[in-house]
Structures are given as structure tokens and as C-alpha cells.
N, C-alpha and C positions, 0 to 999 in steps of 0.2 A: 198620736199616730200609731195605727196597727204595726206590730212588729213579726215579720216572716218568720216562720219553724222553721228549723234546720233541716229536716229529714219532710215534711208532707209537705204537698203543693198549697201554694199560699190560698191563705182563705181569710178573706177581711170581711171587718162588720161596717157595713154604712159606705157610702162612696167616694170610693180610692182617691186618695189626692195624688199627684202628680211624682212624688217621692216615692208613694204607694207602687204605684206603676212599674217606675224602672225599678226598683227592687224585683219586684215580680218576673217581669220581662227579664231583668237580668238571671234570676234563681231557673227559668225553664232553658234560657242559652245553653249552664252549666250541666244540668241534668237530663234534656230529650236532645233528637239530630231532627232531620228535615222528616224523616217520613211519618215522622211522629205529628208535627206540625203537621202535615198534611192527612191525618188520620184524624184530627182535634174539627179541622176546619169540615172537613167531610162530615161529623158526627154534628156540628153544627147544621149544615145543610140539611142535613135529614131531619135534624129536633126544629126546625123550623120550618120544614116545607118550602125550603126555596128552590127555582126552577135555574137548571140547568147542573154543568157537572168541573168537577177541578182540573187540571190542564197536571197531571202528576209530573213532567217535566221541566217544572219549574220551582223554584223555591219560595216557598211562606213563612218564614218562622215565624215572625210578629204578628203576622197576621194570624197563623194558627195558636200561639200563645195567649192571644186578645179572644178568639174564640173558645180557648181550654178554660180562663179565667169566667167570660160570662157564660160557659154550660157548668158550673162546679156552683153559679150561685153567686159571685161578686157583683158588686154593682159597679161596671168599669167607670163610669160617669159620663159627659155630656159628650167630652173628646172620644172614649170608647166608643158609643153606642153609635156616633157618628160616622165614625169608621167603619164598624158591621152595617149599619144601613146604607151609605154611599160605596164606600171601595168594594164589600164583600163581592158584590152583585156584577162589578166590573171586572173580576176576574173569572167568572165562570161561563162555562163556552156553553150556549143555548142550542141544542139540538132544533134544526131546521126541519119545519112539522109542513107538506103540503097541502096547502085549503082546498078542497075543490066547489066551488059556491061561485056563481056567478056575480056573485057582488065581493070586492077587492075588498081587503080587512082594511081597519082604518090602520094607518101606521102612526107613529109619535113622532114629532116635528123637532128635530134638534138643531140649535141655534149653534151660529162657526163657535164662542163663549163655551157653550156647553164639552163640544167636540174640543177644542182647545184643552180644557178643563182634563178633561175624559184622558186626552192622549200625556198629559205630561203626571197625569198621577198616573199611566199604567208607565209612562219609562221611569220618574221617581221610583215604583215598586219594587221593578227591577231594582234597582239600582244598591235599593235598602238589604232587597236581598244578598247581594253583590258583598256589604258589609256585614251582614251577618254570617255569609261563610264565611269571609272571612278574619273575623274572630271566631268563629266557632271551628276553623282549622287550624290554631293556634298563630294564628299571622302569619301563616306561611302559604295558603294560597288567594293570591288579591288577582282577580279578575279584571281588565283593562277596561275603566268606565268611560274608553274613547271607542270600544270596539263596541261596549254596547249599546252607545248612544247612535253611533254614527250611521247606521242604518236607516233610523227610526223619529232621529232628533232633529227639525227643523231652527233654526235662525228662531224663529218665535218662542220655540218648547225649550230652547236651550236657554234664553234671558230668564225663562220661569225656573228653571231649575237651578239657574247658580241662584235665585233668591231664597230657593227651599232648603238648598243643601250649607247655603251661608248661615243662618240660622243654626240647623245641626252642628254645625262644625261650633258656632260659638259654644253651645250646650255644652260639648265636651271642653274646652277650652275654658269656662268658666270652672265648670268641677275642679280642673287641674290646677285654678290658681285658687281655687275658694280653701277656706277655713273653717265653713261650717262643720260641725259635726257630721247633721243628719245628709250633708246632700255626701260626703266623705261615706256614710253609712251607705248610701244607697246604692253607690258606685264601689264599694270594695271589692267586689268581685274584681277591678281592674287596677293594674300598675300603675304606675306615673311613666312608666315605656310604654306599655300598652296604650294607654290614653293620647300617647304620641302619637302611635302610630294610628290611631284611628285618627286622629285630627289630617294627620298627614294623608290617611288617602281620601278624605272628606276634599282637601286641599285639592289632591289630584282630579277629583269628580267634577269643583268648580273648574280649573284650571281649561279642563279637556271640555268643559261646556262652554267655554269662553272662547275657544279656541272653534267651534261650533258656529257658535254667533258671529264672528270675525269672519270666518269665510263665509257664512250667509251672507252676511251685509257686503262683502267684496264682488259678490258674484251678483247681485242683485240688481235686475232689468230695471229701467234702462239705462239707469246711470249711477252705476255706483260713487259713492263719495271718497274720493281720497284719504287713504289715510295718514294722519297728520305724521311729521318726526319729535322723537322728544320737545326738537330746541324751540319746533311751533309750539308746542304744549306748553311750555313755559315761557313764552316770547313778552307775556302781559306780568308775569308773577313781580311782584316788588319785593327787593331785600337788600341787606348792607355788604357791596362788593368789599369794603375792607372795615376794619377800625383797628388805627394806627395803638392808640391806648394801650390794645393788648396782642396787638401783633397780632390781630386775625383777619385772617382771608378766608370769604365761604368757595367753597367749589362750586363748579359749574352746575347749574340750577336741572340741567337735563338727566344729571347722573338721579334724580330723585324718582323719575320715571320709572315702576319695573320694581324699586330695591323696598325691604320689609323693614328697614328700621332710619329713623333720620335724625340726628343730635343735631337742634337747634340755640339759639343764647340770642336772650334781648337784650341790648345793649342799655334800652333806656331803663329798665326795670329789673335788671341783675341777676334773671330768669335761665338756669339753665332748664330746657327740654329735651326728652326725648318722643317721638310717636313710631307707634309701629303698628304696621299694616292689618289689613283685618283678618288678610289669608293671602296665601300665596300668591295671587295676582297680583300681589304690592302694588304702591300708589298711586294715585293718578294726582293730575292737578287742572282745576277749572278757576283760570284767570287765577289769583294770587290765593287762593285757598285750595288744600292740600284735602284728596278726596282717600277714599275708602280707607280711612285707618279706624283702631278699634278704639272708640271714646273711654273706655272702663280702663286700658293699660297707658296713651298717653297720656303722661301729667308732664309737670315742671317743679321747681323749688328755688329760692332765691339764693344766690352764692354769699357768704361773708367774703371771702378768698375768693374770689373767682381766676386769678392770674394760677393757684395750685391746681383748683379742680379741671380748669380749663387744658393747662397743660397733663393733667393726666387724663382728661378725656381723647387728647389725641393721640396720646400714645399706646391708650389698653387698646387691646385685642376684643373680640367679642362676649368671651365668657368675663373678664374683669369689669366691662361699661354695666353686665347689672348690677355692681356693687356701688356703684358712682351714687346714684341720688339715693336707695336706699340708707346709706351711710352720713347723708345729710340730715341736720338735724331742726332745717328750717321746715314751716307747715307746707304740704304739698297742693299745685291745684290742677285740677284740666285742662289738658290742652284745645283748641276752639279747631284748629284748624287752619287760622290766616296766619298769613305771612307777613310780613310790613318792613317799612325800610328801614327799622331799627332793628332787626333779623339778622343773627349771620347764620350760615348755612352748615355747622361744620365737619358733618360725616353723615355717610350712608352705611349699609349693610346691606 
């Protein structure tokens, strides 16, 4: 793997792999601001003859940093070049040239797909921008991604965008729990606060796009669908209201609705669990399977003790339950997602 200079703009041999990338990407955050970005992508425009002009009230970093790396000479690879050939082209404003010709130009026939397409990667772009200043202000100015959606963002563009930005959000979320070296290498430019806080306004992006979609669909001719209450939502779920054995009672199955963490125990298999949500929207649940949580962090592990761990799973607070199962020394597995009537229920977050 090419390794970045400390002091010159990165320069790789052969085509960047994806470690490559953010390294890169991250090294010009640190070093240019916006107008630079926007002076990279313009010097692109011109070395390639492309038609029309840059909209200079808007912000590009990535975009002009992907631009600086392929005029310097890198091979950005299949995801780069894709990016200059599709997005480049949809951000710049085409001066309107009048024909005078008795015969009408032909014009290009675009499908609702295409226009769909078109409108949720120019509010995506935004948006990307949105977090790029703000890391590049030091986290201190975050732009409200409800204020810039909400003009522009339909019911439609907002189900596509919490799928784009869920994605993003896990990228950093894996970094933060990973171990590896190189992907640690490639992310050093940020803290384990910082990576927070970017996760957290990824969170808010989805959050406010959902929020988006919800009143789309509310408002929507000529009948909108009701929407359900927790206790409907969980009206079909199956699981064990008590087991006398160890004194347990699950809580009411509705509190699951909405919350980001859920400490589950099979009674028949001696299985303490926990799952937690994939992002801020926390869980949902369809019929007795437990929806949007993040497959890579719920696991389980089998109790020897269960009557000790049990009781101290109810009584820690939230910073002590992460030490609960890593401190178990049985193997751990995956959690699937169902629920069953050997389930108790016994805490949210």
C-alpha cells in the first residue's frame, strides 16, 4: 500500500485503493479550505474542456480534492473516475446559448429514474458538503441538514438518502470500533471525539430525512395510512412475560420502539444479549423480529452464573453494561434478530 509524504500532496503509483483514498482525501481537509477546492475543480474543467461553469457559492471539497488528485496524475480508480464522469457534469450551470434555425434541436429524453437519480445526488452533495465544513471548522459550525433538505427533499429523495447516509455513517462507526492498523492509519487525522461527532451528525442527517419521509407519507393524496402506535407495533411480537426461576419480568414490549440498545436472555439456551440500533432512529419491529439494528455489534454469550450476571445487568447504568459480556469468558455469537417465547425482555436504553 502507497504510503502519503508528510509535507507534498499525495502521489500514488497504480490505482488507489480505498485506504488510498481517505488518506488522501483526508491529508487536503487538513491542508487547503474551500476556495482552493473550488480553484482544483475549475483547473479540471478547463484541462478537459468540459462545458459549462462552477456555481462559486457553494462548497466542493471532495469533489475538488478528487479533481486535484486526477490533474496531479493519480489513478483515482473505477469509483473516482465515476464520480468525474457522472457528478462532475451535474454540478455545473450550462450557459443557455439561443438557436435561431427553423428546425427545433433535438433535446435528450430523461426518464422520472434518471431525474430521481440526478436530484438526490445534487441534495446528497450538499449535504456531504455540509460535513465537510464542518470538520473543517473544527466542529463548531454544523449546518442544520433539516434546513437544507426541506426545501428541496421530497418523500421519495428522503427514503434514498437515509440509505446513502446509513452507509456513511456505518464507515465511520466501523473505524471507531476497528483494530486494524491500516484502516486506524488512514483515519488518524481524527479523534475517537471527533469520529463521534461525525457519526452523530450523519445520525442527525438520517434522523431529519426520516422525519421528511414521515410527513411525506402523512400528507399523501388521497389517503394517507395511519400511523400505527408503539403497542400496534408490537401487538404480534412473541416473548416470555415472566420466568419465575430467576425472578424475571420483561418490560413492556412498546418501550423497544424508538430506544438504541435492548438487553435480551434465552431462557432456554442460557444466552445473555444485547443489540443495538444501527443509528439514531433506533428499532423498529416487524411481527416478532426486531428491525434496524447493527448486525456487526449485537452478539450474545452463554451465562455459567446467570442468577450474578443477571442481577448485575439490572442494576448497571449505561457505561458499566459495556463491561458485562466483554468480561464473559464463554465464545460469543450473533444476534439474528427474532424474538421467541423463551425471550425475556430485560432493558432498553
Amino acid at each position: 500500500m502507497a504510503r502519503l509524504p508528510k509535507i507534498e500532496e499525495p502521489k500514488f503509483v497504480g490505482p488507489m485503493s480505498k485506504l488510498d483514498m481517505a488518506n488522501a482525501l483526508n491529508w487536503y481537509h487538513q491542508n487547503f479550505e474551500n476556495k482552493d477546492a473550488q480553484r482544483f475543480v475549475e483547473e479540471y474543467i478547463k484541462r478537459h474542456k468540459l462545458t459549462g461553469r462552477l456555481d462559486t457559492s457553494k462548497s466542493y471539497l471532495t469533489m475538488g480534492w478528487l479533481c486535484r488528485l486526477a490533474t496531479n496524475g493519480n489513478d483515482v480508480g473505477e469509483s473516482g473516475n465515476k464520480t468525474l464522469r457522472v457528478n462532475l457534469p451535474q454540478i455545473l450551470t450550462v450557459e443557455k446559448v439561443v438557436v435561431i434555425d427553423s428546425v427545433a434541436p433535438a433535446t435528450p429524453t430523461f426518464s422520472i429514474q434518471d431525474r430521481l437519480r440526478e436530484k438526490v445526488a445534487e441534495i446528497a452533495g450538499e449535504l456531504d458538503g455540509a460535513v465537510d465544513e464542518y470538520i473543517t471548522s473544527g466542529y463548531k459550525t454544523q449546518k442544520s441538514p433539516l434546513a437544507i433538505m426541506k426545501d428541496t427533499a421530497k418523500g421519495v429523495h428522503a427514503h434514498r438518502l437515509v440509505e446513502i447516509f446509513r452507509k456513511r455513517r456505518i464507515e465511520f462507526d466501523n473505524v471507531l470500533a476497528s483494530t486494524d492498523s491500516q484502516v486506524k492509519e488512514g483515519y488518524s487525522n481524527f479523534t475517537k471525539p471527533q469520529l463521534k461527532k461525525v457519526i452523530a451528525y450523519y445520525d442527525q442527517i438520517i434522523v431529519d430525512a426520516l422525519k421528511i419521509a414521515g410527513e411525506a407519507k402523512e400528507s399523501r393524496k388521497p389517503r394517507a395510512r395511519k400511523k400505527k402506535s408503539p403497542d400496534q407495533l408490537v401487538s404480534k411480537m412473541q416473548y416470555l412475560d415472566k420466568f419465575d426461576e430467576l425472578k424475571l419480568e420483561s418490560i413492556p414490549a412498546k418501550q423497544i420502539i424508538g430506544s438504541t440498545q435492548l438487553w435480551v436472555y434465552n431462557t432456554k439456551n442460557k444466552k445473555l444479549g444485547v443489540y443495538h440500533a444501527e443509528d439514531a432512529g433506533g428499532f423498529g419491529v416487524n411481527g416478532s423480529t426486531l428491525t434496524n439494528f447493527n448486525e456487526g455489534k449485537s452478539v450474545a454469550r452463554t451465562l455459567r452464573k446467570p442468577k450474578d450476571v443477571l442481577t448485575n445487568v439490572m442494576k448497571s447504568g449505561k457505561i458499566a453494561l459495556r463491561n458485562i459480556l466483554p468480561a464473559l469468558t464463554t465464545a460469543e455469537t450473533s444476534l439474528t434478530g427474532r424474538i421467541n417465547k423463551d425471550t425475556i425482555l430485560l432493558k432498553v436504553l
